[in-house]
C-alpha positions as CSV (number, residue, x, y, z in Angstrom):
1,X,38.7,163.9,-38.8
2,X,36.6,165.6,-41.3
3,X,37.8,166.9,-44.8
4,X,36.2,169.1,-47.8
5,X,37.6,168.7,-51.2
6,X,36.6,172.5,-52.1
7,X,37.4,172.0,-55.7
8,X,37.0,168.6,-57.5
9,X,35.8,167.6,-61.2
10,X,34.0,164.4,-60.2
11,X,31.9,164.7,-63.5
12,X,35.0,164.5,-65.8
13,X,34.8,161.2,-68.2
14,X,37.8,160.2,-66.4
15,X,35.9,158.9,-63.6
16,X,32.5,157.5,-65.6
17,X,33.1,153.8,-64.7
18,X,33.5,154.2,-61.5
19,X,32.8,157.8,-60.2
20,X,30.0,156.3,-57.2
21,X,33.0,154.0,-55.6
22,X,35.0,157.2,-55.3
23,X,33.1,159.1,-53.6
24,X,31.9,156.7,-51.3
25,X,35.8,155.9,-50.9
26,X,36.2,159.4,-50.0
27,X,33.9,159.3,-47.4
28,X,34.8,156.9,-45.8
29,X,38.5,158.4,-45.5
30,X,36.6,161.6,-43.8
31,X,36.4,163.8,-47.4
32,X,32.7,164.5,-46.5
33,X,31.8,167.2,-48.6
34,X,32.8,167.8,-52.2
35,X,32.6,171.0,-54.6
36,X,31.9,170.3,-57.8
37,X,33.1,173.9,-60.2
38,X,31.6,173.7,-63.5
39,X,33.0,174.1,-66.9
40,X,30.8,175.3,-69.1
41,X,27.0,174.7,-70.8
42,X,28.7,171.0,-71.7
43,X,29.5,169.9,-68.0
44,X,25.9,171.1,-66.1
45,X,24.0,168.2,-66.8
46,X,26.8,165.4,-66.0
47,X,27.3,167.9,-62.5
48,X,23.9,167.8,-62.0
49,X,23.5,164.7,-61.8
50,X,26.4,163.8,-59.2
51,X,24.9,166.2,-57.0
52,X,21.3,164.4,-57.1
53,X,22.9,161.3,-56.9
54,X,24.6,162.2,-53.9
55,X,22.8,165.3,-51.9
56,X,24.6,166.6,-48.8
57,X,28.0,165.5,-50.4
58,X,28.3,166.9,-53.7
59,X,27.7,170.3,-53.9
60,X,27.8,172.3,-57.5
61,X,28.8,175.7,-58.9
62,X,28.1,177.7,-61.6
63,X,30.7,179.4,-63.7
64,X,32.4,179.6,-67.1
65,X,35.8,177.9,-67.0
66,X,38.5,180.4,-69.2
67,X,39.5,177.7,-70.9
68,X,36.1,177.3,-72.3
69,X,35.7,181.3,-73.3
70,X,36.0,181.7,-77.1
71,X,33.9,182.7,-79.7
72,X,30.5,182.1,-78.3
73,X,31.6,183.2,-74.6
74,X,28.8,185.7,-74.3
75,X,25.7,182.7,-75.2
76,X,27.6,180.5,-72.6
77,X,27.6,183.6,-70.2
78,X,24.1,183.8,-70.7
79,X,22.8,180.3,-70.2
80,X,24.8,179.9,-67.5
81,X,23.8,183.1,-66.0
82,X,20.2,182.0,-66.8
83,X,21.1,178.7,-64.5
84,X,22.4,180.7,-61.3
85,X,19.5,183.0,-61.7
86,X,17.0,180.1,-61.7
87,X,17.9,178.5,-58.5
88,X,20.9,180.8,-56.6
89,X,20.5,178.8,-53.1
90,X,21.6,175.9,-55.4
91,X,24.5,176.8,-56.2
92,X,27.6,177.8,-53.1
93,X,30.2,179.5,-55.8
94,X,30.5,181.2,-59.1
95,X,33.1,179.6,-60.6
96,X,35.2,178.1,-62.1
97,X,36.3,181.5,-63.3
98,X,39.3,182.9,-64.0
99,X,42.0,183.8,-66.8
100,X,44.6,181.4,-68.2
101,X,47.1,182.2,-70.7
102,X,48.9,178.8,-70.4
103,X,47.2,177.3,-73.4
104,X,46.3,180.0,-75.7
105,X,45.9,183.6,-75.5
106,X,43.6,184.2,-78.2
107,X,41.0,185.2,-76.5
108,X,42.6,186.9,-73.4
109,X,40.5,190.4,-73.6
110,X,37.2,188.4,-73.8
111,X,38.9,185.9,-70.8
112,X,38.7,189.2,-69.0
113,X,35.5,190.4,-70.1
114,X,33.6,186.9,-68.6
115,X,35.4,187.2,-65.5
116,X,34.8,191.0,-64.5
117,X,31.0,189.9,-65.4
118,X,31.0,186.2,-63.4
119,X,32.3,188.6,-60.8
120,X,29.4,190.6,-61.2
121,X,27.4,187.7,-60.8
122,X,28.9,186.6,-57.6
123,X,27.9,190.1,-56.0
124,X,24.3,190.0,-57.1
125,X,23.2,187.0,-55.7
126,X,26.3,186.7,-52.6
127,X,28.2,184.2,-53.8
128,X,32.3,183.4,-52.9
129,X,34.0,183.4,-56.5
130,X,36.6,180.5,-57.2
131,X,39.3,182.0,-59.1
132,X,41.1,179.7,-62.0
133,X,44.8,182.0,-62.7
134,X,47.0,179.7,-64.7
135,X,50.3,181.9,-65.6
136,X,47.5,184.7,-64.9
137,X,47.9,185.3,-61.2
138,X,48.8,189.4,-60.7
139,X,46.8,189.6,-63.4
140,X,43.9,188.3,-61.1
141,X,45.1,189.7,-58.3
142,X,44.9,192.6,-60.3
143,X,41.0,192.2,-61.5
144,X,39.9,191.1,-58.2
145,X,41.6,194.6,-55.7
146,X,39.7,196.7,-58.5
147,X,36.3,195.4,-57.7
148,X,37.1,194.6,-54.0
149,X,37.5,198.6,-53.6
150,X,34.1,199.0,-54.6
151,X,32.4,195.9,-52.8
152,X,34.6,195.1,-50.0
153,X,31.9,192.5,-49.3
154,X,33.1,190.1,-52.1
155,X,34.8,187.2,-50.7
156,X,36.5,183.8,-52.6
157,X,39.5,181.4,-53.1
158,X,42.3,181.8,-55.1
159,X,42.0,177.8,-56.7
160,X,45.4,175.9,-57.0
161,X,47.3,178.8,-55.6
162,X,51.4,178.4,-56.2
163,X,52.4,181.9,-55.6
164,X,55.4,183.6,-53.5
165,X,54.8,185.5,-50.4
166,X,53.8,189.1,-51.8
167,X,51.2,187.1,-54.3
168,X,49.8,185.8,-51.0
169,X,49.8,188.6,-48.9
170,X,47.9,190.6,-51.8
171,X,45.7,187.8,-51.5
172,X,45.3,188.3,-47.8
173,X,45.1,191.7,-48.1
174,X,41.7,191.4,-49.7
175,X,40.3,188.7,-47.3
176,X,40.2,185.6,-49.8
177,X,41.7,182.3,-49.4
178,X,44.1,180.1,-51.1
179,X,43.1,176.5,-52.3
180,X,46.4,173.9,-51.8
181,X,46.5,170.6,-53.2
182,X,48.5,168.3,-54.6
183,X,51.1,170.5,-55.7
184,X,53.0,171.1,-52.7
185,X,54.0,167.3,-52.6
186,X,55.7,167.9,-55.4
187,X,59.8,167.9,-54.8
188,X,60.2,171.1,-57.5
189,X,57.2,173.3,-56.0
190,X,59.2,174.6,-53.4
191,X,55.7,175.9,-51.5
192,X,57.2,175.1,-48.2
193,X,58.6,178.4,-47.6
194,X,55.5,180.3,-48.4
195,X,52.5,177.9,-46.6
196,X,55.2,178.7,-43.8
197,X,54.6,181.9,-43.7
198,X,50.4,182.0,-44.8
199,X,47.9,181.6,-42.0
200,X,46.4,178.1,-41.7
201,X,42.7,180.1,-41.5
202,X,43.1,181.7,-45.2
203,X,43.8,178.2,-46.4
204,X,41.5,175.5,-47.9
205,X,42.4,172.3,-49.4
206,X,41.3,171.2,-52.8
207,X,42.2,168.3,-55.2
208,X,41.0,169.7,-58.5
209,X,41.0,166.0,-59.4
210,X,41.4,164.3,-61.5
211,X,44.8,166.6,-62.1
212,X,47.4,167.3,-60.3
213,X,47.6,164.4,-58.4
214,X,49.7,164.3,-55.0
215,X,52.6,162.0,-54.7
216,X,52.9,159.4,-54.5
217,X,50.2,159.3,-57.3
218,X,51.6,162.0,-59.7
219,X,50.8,161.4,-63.0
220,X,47.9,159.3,-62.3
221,X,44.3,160.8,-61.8
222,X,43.4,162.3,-59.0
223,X,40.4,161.9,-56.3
224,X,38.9,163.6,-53.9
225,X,40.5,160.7,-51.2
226,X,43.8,162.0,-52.0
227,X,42.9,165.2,-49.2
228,X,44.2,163.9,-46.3
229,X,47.7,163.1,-48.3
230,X,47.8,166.8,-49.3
231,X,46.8,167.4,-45.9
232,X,49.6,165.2,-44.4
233,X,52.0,167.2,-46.1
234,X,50.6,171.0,-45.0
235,X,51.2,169.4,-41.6
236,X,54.8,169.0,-41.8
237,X,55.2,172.5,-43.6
238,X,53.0,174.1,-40.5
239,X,55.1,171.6,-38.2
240,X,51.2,171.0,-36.6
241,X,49.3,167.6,-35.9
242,X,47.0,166.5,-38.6
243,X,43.6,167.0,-36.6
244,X,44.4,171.0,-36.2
245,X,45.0,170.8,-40.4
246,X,41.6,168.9,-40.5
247,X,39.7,171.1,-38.1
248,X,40.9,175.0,-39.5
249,X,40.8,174.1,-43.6
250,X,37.5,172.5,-43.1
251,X,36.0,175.4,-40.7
252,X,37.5,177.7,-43.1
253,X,35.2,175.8,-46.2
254,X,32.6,176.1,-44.2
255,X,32.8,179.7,-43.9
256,X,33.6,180.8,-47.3
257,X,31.0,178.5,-48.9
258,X,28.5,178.8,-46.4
259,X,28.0,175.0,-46.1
């Protein structure tokens, strides 16, 4: 079986001492492909250098993380801009982008500002958008039917998604997918009534290590080998066999991300 980790911060310190065993680990457990989103200006160069280290497995995009919009949002948005511009075929996704009003909501109108424009970005040189929506996910929603009335063509995933069943239908409604990971083995998530009712083909599995590890790792930091655990459990909610899980979320990668 073959696996993509469609969202994974490999270039975090947290895995400096010994990043190169885990993602030959994660090969080897079928995890062949890895997307690495970016942060912000800080985070290109350690991303960079995973996916030269490690071509045809690592695979980078280029976005400005919410968490990271403050101040001096619109010099990142331009040096990052400047980046995609550069070398667009480089790149498979504009993101990590997003709004997040978990931490602080200080800057939530310039949050929105940087996304409507990463958007923007993503249209210009036709690239899927990855979508970060901590405690901001009708807002996204939201953001994202506005500009999908205009440019139906605009396609993405909906990162970490742990929505009810209308969040996801007006997520299905537009055409994107939803990134699962290692949330749904958790006991209090209570995802298993809406991945019953979601599509296997608008799904694509994601670690967004090293968070959110799956159990019966939670707490610890994640990895990218963790997929077929988070896989493992999809297949009981689905009630399918493992290999149909593998096949569908990976075809479904493949497609979005034109990998």
């Amino acid at each position: 079986m073959e696996w993509i980790d469609t969202h994974t911060h490999l270039f975090s310190d947290l895995f400096k001492d010994d990043v190169n065993h885990v993602v030959i680990n994660s090969h080897d457990k079928g995890v062949k492909k890895l997307l690495l989103p970016n942060i912000d200006e800080s985070s290109v160069k350690a991303m960079e250098e995973l996916v030269s280290h490690f071509p045809g497995i690592c695979y980078p995009m280029m976005g400005l993380h919410p968490t990271s919009v403050g101040k001096e949002y619109r010099n990142q948005l331009r040096i990052l801009y400047s980046l995609l511009k550069n070398r667009p075929d480089h790149y498979v996704a504009v993101g990590e982008i997003g709004t997040d009003l978990y931490w602080d909501k200080t800057f939530k109108s310039e949050m929105e500002i940087a996304f409507k424009e990463q958007i923007r970005w993503a249209l210009e040189f036709d690239k899927p958008i990855v979508i970060h929506s901590r405690d901001t996910l009708d807002w996204n929603i939201s953001i994202v039917g506005e500009f999908k009335k205009k440019e139906p063509g605009l396609r993405g995933v909906f990162h970490c998604f742990n929505g009810n069943i209308e969040q996801a239908k007006a997520i299905m409604d537009m055409d994107f997918y939803m990134g699962i990971g290692g949330v749904i083995t958790f006991k209090n998530a209570g995802m298993d009534a809406v991945l019953s009712e979601i599509p296997l083909e608008k799904l694509v599995l994601e670690t967004d290590s090293p968070y959110l590890a799956p159990v019966p790792y939670r707490g610890q930091r994640n990895s990218s080998e963790y997929i077929p655990l988070i896989a493992s459990k999809l297949a009981d909610f689905k009630n399918l066999a493992l290999k149909e899980i593998a096949r569908i979320t990976t075809e479904n990668a493949r497609t979005l991300f034109r990998l």
